[in-house]
C-alpha positions in Angstrom: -5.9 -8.0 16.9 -3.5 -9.7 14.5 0.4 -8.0 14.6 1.3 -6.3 11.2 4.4 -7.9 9.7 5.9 -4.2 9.0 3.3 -0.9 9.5 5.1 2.6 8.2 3.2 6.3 9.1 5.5 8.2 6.4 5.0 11.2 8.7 9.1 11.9 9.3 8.5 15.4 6.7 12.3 15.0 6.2 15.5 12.5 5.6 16.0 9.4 3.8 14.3 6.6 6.4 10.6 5.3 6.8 10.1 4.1 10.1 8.4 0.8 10.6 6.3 1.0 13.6 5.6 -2.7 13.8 9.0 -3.1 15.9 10.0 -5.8 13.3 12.6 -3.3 12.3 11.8 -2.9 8.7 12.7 0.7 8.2 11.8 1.2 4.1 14.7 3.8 2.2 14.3 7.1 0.6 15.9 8.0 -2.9 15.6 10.3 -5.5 13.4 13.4 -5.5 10.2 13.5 -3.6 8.3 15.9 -1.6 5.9 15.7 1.7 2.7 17.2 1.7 -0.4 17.9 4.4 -1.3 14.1 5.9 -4.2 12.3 6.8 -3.5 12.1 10.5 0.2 13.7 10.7 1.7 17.3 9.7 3.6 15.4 7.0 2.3 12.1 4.4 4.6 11.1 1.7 4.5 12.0 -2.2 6.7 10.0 -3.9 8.4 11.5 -7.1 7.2 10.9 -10.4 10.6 9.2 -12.2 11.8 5.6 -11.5 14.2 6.5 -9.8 12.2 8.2 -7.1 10.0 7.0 -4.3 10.6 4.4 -1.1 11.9 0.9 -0.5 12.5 -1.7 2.1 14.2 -4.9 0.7 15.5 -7.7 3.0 17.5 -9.5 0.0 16.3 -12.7 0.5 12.4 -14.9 0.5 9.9 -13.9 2.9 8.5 -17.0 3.2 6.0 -15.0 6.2 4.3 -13.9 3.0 4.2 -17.5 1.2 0.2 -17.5 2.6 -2.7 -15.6 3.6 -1.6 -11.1 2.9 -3.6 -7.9 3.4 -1.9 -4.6 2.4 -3.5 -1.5 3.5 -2.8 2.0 3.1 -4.2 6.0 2.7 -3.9 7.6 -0.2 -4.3 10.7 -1.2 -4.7 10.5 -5.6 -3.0 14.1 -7.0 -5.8 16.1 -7.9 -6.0 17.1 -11.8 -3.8 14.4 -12.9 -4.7 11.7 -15.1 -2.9 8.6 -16.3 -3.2 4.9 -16.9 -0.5 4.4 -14.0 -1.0 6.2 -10.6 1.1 4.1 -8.2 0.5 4.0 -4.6 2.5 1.3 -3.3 2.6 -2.7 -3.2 4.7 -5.9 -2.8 7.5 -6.5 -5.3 9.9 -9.8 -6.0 12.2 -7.0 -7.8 12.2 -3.7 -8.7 9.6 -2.8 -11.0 7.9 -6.6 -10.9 5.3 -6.4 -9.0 2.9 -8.9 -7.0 0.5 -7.0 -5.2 0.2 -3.1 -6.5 -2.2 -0.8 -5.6 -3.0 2.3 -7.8 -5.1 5.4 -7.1 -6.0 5.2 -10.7 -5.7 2.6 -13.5 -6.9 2.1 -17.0 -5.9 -0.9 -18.2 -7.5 -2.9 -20.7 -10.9 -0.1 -20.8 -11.1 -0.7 -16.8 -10.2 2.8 -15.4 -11.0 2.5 -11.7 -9.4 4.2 -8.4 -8.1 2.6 -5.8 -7.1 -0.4 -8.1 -5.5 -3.7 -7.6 -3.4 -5.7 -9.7 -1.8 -8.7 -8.7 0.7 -11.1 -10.7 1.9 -15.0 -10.5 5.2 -16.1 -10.9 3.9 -16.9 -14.9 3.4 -12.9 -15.1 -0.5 -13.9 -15.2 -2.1 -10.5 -14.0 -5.4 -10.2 -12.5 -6.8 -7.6 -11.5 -9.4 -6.5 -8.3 -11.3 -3.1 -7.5 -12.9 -2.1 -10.5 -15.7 -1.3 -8.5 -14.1 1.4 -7.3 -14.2 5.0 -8.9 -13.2 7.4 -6.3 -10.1 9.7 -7.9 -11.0 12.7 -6.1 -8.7 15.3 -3.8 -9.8 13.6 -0.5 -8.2 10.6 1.5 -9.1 7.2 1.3 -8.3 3.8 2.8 -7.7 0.8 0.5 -7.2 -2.7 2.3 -6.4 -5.9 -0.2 -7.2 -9.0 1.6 -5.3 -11.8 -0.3 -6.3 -15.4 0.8 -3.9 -18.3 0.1 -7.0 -20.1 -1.3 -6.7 -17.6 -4.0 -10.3 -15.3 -3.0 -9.3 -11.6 -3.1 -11.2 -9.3 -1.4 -10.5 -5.3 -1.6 -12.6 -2.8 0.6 -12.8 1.0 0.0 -12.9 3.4 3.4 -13.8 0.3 5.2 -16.7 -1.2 3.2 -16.0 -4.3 1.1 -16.0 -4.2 -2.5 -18.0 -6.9 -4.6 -17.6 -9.4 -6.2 -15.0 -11.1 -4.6 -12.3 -12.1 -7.2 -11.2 -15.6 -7.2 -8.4 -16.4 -9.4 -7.1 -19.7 -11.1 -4.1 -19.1 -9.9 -3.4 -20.0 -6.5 -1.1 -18.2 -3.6 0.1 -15.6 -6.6 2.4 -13.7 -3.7 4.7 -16.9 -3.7 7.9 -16.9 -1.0 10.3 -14.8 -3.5 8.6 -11.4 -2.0 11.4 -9.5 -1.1 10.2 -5.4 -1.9 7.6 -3.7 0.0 7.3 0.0 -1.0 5.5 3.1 -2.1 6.5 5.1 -5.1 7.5 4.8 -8.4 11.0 3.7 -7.3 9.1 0.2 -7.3 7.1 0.3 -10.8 7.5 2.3 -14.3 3.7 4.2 -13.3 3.8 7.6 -12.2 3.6 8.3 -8.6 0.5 10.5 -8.6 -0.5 10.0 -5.3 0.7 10.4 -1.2 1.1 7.5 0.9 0.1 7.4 4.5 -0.2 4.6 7.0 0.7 2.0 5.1 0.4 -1.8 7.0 1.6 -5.3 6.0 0.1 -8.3 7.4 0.8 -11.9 6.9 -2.6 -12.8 7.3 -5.9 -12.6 6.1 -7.8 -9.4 8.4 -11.4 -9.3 8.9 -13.9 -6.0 7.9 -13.9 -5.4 12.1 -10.0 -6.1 12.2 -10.0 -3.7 9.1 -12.2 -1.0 10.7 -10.2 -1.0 13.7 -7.0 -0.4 12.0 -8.2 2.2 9.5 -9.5 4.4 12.2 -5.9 3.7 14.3 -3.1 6.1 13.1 0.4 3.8 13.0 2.0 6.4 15.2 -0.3 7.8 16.8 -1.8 11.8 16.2 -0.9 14.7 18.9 -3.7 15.2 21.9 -3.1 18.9 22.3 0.5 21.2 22.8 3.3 19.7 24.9 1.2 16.0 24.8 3.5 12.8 23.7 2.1 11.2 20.7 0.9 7.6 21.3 1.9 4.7 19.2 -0.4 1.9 17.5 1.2 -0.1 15.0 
């Protein structure tokens, strides 16, 4: 099974730090005002505050050139139930604050295209394109969102596992770049509202098959509790 480049639960249910359970060391940041709610696998998952100034962030400062190729972000979101907007945020890949490359929303209209999850991604001539419009699930229920992003320029998004058609194939070439230096959840990284919690979120700097995507879906980051007094297990 390929290594993730970072892989974060957001199961802590307190303090300022996201662990990074890829042992790669990239913890992400907490700021602002957020709040934790029931998870997917854990007690805890992480909803990110609403204002920019809210949400998570792990920033190295300089190019990631690990990133420069073949990327699949996946993550469980849980979209706010009874909200509406034309900017739900989940998380993504950022070259700065607010600029994103790779953003996945659990609901965006843009351009008459409402659809949930959703995927935008942008070149470094602010070209956006945009993947999952298939997709219309906006409900109070988890779901799993994987973007595989292939340095040929194919994108291919799958929904709780199943693959999502067409695939999208760009004119644009390796859009990520090597000036990825954000990798976050929350509105701390985008001017959309946070409107939904984040668990299990995994960065890979390569291209994951739908069995290497099944695998991991069904594989909590840190692992879930096997009864009282039993350690929990960890799986990046």
């Amino acid at each position: 099974m390929p290594a993730p480049y970072a892989a974060w639960a957001f199961n802590e249910g307190a303090g300022t730090v996201i662990k990074d359970y890829s042992g790669n060391g990239r913890d992400m940041t907490i700021s602002g005002t957020n709040s934790w709610v029931t998870g997917k696998y854990y007690p805890d998952a992480f909803q990110p505050g609403a204002s920019g100034a809210d949400g998570a962030i792990w920033n190295n400062g300089s190019a990631i050139a690990a990133l420069a190729g073949d990327v699949t972000v996946m993550l469980w979101y849980l979209h706010t139930a009874g909200t509406t907007t034309t900017l739900s945020h989940a998380g993504g890949l950022y070259s700065s604050p607010g600029t994103s490359r790779l953003s996945v929303y659990s609901y965006r209209n843009r351009s008459s295209i409402a659809s949930s999850p959703h995927m935008t991604l942008r070149d470094s001539a602010a070209t956006i394109v945009d993947a999952g419009v298939n997709g219309t699930v906006a409900d109070s229920s988890w779901h799993n969102v994987a973007f595989v992003y292939h340095a040929s320029g194919a994108m291919d998004e799958y929904l709780d596992g199943t693959l999502l058609s067409p695939t999208i194939t760009p004119a644009t070439a390796n859009p990520i770049g090597t000036t990825v230096v954000e990798i976050g959840a929350g509105s701390i990284l985008s001017t959309a509202a946070a409107q939904a919690a984040v668990q299990d979120m995994r960065v890979f700097a390569s291209a994951l098959t739908a069995a290497d995507i099944a695998s991991f879906m069904d594989t909590p980051v840190a692992g879930v509790p096997a009864g009282p007094g039993l350690m929990m297990a960890s799986f990046p």
